[in-house]
C-alpha positions in Angstrom: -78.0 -176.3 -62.8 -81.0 -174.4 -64.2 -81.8 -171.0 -65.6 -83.2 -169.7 -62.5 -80.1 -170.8 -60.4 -77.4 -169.6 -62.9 -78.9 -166.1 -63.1 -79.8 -165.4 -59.1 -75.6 -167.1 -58.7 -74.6 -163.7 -61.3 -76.9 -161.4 -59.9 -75.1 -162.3 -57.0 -71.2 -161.9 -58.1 -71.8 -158.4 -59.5 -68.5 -158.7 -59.4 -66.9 -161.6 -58.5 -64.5 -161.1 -55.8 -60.5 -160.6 -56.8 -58.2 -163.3 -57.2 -56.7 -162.8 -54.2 -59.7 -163.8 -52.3 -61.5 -165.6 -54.8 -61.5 -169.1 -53.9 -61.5 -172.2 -55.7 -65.3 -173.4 -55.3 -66.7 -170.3 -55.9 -64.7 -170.1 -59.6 -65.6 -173.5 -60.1 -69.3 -172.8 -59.7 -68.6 -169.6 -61.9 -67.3 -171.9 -65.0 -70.2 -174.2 -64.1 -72.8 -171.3 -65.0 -70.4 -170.3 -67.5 -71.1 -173.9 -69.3 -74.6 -173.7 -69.0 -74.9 -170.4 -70.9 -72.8 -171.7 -73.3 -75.2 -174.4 -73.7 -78.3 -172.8 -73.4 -78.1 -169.4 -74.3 -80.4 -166.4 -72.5 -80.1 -162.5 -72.9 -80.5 -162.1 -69.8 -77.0 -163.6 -68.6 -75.6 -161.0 -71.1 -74.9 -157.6 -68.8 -74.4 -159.9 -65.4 -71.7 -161.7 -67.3 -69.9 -158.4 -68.1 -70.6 -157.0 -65.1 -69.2 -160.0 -62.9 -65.3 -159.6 -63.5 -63.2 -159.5 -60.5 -59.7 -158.6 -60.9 -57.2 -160.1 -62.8 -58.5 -164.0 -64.5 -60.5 -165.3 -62.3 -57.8 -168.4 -62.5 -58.4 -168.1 -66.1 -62.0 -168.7 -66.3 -62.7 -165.0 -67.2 -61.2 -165.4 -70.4 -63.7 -168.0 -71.1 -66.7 -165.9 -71.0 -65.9 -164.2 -74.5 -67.6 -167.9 -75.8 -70.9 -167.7 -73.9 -71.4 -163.2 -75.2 -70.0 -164.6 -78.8 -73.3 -166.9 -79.0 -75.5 -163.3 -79.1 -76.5 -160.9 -81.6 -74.2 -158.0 -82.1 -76.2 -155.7 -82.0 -77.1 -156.7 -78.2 -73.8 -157.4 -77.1 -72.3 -153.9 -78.1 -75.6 -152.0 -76.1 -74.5 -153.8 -72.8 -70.9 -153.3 -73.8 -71.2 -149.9 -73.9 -72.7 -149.8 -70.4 -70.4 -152.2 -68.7 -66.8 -150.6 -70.2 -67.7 -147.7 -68.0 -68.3 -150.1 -65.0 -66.3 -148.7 -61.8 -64.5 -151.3 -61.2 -61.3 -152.6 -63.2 -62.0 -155.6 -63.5 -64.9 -155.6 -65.3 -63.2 -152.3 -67.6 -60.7 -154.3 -68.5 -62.3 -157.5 -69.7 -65.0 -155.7 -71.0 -62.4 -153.7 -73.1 -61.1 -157.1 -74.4 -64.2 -158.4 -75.6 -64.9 -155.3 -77.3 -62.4 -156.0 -79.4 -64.5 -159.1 -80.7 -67.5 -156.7 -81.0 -66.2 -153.5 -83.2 -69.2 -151.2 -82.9 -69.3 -147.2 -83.7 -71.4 -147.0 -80.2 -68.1 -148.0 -78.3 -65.7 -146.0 -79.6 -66.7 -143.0 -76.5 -66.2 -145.1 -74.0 -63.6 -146.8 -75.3 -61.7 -143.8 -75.1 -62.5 -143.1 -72.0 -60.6 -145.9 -71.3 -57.7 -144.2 -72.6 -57.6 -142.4 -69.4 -57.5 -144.8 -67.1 -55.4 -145.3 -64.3 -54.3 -149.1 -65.2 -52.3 -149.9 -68.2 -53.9 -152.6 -68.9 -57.3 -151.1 -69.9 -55.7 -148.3 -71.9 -53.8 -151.6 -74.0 -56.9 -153.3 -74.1 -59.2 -150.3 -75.0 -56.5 -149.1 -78.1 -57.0 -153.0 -79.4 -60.5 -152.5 -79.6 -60.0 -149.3 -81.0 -58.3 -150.3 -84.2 -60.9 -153.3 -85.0 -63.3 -150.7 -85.7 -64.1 -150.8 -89.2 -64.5 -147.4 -90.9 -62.9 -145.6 -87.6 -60.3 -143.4 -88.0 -58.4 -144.0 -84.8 -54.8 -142.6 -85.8 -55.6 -138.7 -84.6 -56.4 -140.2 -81.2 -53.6 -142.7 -80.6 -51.3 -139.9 -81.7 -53.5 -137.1 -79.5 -53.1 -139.7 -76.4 -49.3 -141.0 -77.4 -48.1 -137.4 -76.3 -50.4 -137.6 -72.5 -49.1 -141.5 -71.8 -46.9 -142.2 -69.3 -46.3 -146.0 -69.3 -43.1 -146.8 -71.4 -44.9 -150.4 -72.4 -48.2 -148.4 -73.6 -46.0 -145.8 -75.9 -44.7 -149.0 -77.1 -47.6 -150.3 -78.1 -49.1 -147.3 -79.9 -46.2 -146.7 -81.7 -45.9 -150.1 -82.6 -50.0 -149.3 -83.9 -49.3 -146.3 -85.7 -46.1 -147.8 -87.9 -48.1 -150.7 -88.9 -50.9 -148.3 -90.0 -48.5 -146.1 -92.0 
């Protein structure tokens, strides 16, 4: 494995396919580039990372990747973040949404809550943890603004959960 070869494999997966159809070589090969950036770090494996999550764990490698984007500068992380949380497919949303939450940034707090819209509960959860490790963010007007338009029982729960251990 080399640079060259771990980048054009990404470039390729943009995203990776769904677990459903997502066979075993081709994660395998996935956690094999994985280890290389974790080893030797590039930039450039930054957004295709983010942008390569299929749906649901990837037989949970994607879960893994946090490690390889947790060995850059914030600064750069949160500026292909911000991109890649308004990706079109879920997958990448919602994994992007849960590394966000290891990357609290002012620049993501738009698209994070654009994520509050969306159609899958499990972004809207994800997005509202990254939401409250925001540092200097008031986020209790908008969980209360979106507790009122949520339908999911389970994501109620959760804000409300949120907004009594904030009180």
């Amino acid at each position: 494995m080399n640079k060259d070869i771990a980048i054009a494999f990404l470039r390729l997966h943009q995203p990776m396919p769904n677990d459903d159809i997502l066979d075993e070589g081709l994660i395998n090969k996935y956690d094999e580039v994985r280890k290389f950036f974790l080893v030797n770090p590039s930039e450039e494996c930054i957004p295709l990372f983010l942008n390569s999550f299929g749906e649901y764990d990837g037989f949970g490698v994607y879960q893994l990747v946090e490690d390889v984007i947790l060995k850059f500068k914030h600064e750069i992380v949160v500026d292909y973040l911000k991109e890649s949380l308004r990706n079109e497919h879920k997958g990448v949303r919602y994994w992007c949404a849960q590394i966000a939450s290891s990357f609290p940034d002012n620049i993501l707090v738009a698209p994070l809550c654009d994520l509050l819209m969306d159609e899958i509960s499990d972004i809207r959860i994800a997005a509202i943890m990254a939401l409250v490790e925001i540092p200097h963010f008031n986020i209790d007007k908008i969980l209360i603004s979106h507790l009122a338009r949520e339908t999911d029982f389970y994501v109620k729960e959760f804000i409300m959960d949120i907004i009594n251990d904030r009180i």
